[in-house]
C-alpha positions in Angstrom: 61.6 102.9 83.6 63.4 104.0 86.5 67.1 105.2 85.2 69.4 104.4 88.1 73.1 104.9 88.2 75.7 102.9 90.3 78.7 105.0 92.0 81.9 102.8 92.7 82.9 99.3 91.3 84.7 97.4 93.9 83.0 94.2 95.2 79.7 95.4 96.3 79.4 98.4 93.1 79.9 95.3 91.2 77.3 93.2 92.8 74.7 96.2 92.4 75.4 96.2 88.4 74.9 92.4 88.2 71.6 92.5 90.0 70.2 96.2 88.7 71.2 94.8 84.7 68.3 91.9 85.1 65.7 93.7 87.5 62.6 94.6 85.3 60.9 98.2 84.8 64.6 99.1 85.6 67.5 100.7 83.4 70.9 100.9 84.3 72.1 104.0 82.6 75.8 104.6 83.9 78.5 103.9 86.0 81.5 105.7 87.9 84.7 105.1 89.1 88.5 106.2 89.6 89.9 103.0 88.5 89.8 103.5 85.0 90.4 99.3 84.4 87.5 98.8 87.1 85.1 101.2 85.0 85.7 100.3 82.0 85.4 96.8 82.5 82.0 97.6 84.0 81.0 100.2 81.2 81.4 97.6 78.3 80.2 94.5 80.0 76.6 96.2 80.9 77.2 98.3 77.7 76.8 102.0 79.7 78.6 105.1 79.6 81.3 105.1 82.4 82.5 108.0 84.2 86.0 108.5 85.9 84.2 111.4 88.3 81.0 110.8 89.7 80.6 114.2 89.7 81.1 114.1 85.8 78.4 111.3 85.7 76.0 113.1 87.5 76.1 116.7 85.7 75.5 114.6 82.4 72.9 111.9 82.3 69.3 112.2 83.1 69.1 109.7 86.9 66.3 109.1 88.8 68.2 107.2 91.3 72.2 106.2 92.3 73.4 103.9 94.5 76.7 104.6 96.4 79.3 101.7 96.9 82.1 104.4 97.0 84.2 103.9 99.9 82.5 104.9 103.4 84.4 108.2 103.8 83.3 109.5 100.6 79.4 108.4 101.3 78.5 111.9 103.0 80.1 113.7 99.8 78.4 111.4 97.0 75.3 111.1 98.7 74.6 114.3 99.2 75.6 115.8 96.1 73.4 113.6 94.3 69.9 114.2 97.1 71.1 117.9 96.1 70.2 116.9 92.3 66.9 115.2 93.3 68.0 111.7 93.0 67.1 109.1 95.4 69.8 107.4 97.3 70.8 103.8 98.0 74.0 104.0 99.9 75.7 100.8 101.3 76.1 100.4 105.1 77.5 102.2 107.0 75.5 105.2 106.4 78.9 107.1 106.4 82.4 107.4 108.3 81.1 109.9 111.0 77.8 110.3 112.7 78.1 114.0 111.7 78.5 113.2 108.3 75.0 110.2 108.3 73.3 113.2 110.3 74.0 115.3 106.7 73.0 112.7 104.5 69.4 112.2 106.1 69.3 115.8 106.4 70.1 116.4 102.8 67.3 113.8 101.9 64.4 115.3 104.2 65.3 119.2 102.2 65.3 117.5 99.0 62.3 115.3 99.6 64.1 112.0 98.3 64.4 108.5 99.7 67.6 107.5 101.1 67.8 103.7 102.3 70.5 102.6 103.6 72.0 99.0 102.5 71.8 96.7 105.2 71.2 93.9 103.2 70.7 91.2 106.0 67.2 92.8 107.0 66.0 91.5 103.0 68.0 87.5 103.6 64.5 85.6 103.4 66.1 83.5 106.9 66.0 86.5 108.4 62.7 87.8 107.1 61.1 84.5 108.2 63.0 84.9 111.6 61.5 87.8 112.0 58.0 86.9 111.7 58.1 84.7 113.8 59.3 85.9 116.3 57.1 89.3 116.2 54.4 86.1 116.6 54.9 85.2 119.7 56.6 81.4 118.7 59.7 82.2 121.1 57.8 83.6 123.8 60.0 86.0 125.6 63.3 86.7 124.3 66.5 86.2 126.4 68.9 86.9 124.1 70.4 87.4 120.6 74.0 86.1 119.5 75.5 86.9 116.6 78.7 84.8 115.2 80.3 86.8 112.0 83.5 85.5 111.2 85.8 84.7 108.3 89.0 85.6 106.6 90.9 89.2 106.5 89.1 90.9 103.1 92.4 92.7 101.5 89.9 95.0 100.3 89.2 96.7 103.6 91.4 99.3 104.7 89.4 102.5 105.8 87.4 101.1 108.8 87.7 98.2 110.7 85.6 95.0 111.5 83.2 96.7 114.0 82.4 99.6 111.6 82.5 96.9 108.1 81.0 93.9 109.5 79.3 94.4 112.6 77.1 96.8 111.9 74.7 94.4 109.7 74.1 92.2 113.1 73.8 95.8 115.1 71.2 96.7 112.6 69.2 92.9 112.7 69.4 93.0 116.3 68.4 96.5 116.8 65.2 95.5 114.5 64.1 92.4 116.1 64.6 93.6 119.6 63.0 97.1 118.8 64.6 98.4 122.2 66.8 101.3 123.2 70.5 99.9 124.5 70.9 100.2 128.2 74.5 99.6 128.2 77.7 98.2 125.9 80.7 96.7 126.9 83.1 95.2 123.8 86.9 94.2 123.5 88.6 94.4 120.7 92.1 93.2 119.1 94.4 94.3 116.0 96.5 91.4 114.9 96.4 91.9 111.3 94.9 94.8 110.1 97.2 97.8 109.6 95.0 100.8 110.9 92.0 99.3 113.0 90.6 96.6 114.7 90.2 93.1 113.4 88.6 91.2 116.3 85.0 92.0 118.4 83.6 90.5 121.2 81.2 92.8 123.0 78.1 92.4 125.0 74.9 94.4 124.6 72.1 95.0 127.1 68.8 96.5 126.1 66.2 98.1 127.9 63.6 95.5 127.7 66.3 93.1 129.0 67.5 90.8 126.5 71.2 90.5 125.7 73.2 90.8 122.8 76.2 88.5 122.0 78.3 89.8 119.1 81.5 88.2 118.1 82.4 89.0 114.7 86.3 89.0 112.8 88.4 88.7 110.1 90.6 86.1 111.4 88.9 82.8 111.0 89.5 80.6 107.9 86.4 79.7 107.2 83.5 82.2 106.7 80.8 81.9 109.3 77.5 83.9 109.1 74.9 82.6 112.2 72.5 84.5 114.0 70.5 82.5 117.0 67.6 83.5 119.1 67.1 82.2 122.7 63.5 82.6 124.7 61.7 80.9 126.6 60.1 78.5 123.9 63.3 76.8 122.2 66.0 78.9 120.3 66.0 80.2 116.4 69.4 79.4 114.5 69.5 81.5 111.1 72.3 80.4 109.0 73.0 83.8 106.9 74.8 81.6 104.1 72.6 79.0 103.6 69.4 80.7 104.2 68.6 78.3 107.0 65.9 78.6 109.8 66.0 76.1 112.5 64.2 75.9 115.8 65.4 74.3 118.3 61.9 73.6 120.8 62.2 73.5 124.6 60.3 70.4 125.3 59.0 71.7 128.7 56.2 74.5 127.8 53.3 74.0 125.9 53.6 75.3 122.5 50.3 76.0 121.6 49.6 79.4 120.5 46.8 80.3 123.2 49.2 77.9 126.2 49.9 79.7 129.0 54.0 80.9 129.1 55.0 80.1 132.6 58.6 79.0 132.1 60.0 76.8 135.0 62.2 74.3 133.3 64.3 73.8 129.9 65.0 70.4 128.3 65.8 69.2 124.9 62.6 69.4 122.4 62.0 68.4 118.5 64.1 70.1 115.9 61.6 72.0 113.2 63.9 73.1 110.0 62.0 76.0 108.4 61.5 75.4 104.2 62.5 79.2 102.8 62.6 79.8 99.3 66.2 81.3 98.9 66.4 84.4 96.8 69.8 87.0 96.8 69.1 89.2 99.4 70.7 92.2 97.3 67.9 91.6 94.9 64.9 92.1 97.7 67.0 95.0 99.1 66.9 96.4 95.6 63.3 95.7 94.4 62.4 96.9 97.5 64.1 100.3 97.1 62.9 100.7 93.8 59.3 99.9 94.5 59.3 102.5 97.1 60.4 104.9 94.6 57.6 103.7 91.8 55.2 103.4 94.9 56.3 106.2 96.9 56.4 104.6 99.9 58.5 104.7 102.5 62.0 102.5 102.5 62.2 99.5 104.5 65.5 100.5 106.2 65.9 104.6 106.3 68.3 106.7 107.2 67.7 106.5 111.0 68.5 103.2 110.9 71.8 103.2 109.8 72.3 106.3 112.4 71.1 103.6 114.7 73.4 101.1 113.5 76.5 103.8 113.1 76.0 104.7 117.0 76.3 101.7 118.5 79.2 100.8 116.4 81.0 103.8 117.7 80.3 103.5 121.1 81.2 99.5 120.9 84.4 101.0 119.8 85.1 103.7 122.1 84.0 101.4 125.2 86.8 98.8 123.5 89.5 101.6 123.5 88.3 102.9 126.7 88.1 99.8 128.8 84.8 100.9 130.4 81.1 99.9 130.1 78.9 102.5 128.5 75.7 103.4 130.2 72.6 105.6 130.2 74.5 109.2 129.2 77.6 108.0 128.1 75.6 106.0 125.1 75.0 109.2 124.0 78.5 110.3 123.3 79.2 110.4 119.6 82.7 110.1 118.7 84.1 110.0 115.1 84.9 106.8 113.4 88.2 108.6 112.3 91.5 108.8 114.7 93.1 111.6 115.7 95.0 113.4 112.9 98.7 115.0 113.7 98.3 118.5 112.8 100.4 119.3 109.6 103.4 121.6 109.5 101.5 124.1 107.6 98.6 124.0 110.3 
């Protein structure tokens, strides 16, 4: 039995017990967090000690494995402590606040010899898995571009990063993986209109080297939650619905889509519609099987600690290209400014 402990019980701490009480070969052996209602609440519905400190929880039960859903600016301190103790880490995306700080955390996993995987828990919605097959199969043909429509209601539980940083970053991370290309160049805009410390609105644009384009709009002021991804090439488009666990394809009627036809594109008109049958199952529950087979099997995890780095940077430098007005290009992608604003320096300083 692999004895894994959960760090933090807001929404997605919470969704972690739920899923990790009924997984098999598994024991959920404790659970942390400041909010002494929040952990008690947890501790007696799973019926596990809970721990104010996850320091505290750490020193005194026996862990192979914790998963961090503290908030982001404590996942650098939490994950690393607990690497340091030769756990394996799930932490939920973002890897961390600061690039500095997700540099440390896959640092502190490669000294310790530990698994960190980083929750991205789109890569495991079966839609997307299916999507993704597919497409590394040649059905599309050639990919012209990826847009990504993420959108819903202001969560009252965010308040230490904003919708580029919370939200965006699980498209970032899908595109990044089905494009499997380097970014040539970013240019984004963003608003604040009701969030009090950061941005609440994203619209950016996203060239990679191979030449397809990424559309991302994603924000927390539509009331009504919308979660699509679609996928245009030369053969037809993909449209994943995220919610539903929907795969639809959308067939260019003017190319031959026989898998040995020639792929000369010359013209585009309106083809069959093929719906996709996908057997829905929680994406949290593949992303954690998956994470805990890889400890049982040890293998490696499906998405590591370079790929929320991946994810991280290109959130960072859609938000500096926002607050800077300017495209980023070749060099300037490699800048790697801090999720955090400026600080006034205190009297005492």
């Amino acid at each position: 039995m692999i004895r894994v402990a959960v760090a933090g019980c807001g929404v997605m701490g919470r969704n972690h017990l739920r899923v990790l009480s009924d997984l098999r070969e598994t024991e959920l052996a404790a659970v942390s967090d400041q909010d002494s209602n929040a952990m008690a609440a947890a501790s007696e519905k799973y019926g596990v000690p809970g721990f104010l400190s996850w320091r505290e929880m750490l020193a005194k039960e026996q862990l192979d494995a914790l998963v961090v859903a503290v908030p982001t600016r404590s996942h650098c301190e939490v994950g690393v402590a607990a690497l340091e103790r030769g756990l394996h880490v799930l932490v939920e995306k973002p890897i961390a606040y600061t690039l500095e700080e997700g540099r440390a955390l896959v640092e502190a996993a490669t000294r310790a010899g530990k698994l960190l995987a980083v929750g991205h828990v789109e890569r495991f919605n079966p839609a997307v898995r299916e999507l993704r097959r597919r497409v590394a199969e040649g059905e599309l043909g050639r990919v012209f571009q990826i847009h990504a429509r993420r959108q819903g209601p202001f969560p009252a539980r965010i308040r230490d990063v904003g919708v580029v940083i919370d939200l965006a970053t699980h498209d970032l991370d899908v595109m990044s993986d089905l494009v499997r290309s380097r970014v040539d160049r970013v240019y984004a805009e963003t608003e604040q209109r009701i969030h009090t410390e950061h941005e609440d609105m994203l619209n950016a644009l996203i060239r990679f080297e191979n030449g397809v384009v990424g559309v991302l709009q994603v924000n927390w002021l539509t009331p009504t939650k919308i979660r699509e991804l679609s996928v245009l090439g030369e053969r037809g488009l993909f449209l994943v619905n995220y919610l539903t666990q929907e795969l639809t394809f959308f067939k260019n009627a003017d190319v031959d889509h026989r898998p040995d036809a020639k792929r000369d594109l010359q013209s585009v008109s309106e083809g069959e519609m093929v719906r996709f049958p996908i057997a829905e199952v929680e994406p949290l529950k593949l992303e954690l099987e998956s994470f805990l087979q890889s400890i049982d099997h040890g293998r490696p995890v499906e998405v590591d600690g370079e790929a929320g780095l991946r994810a991280l940077e290109l959130a960072l430098a859609i938000i500096t290209s926002a607050s800077e007005a300017r495209v980023l290009q070749g060099g300037a992608l490699e800048v790697r400014p801090s999720a955090e604003k400026p600080r006034r320096r205190s009297q005492e300083s």
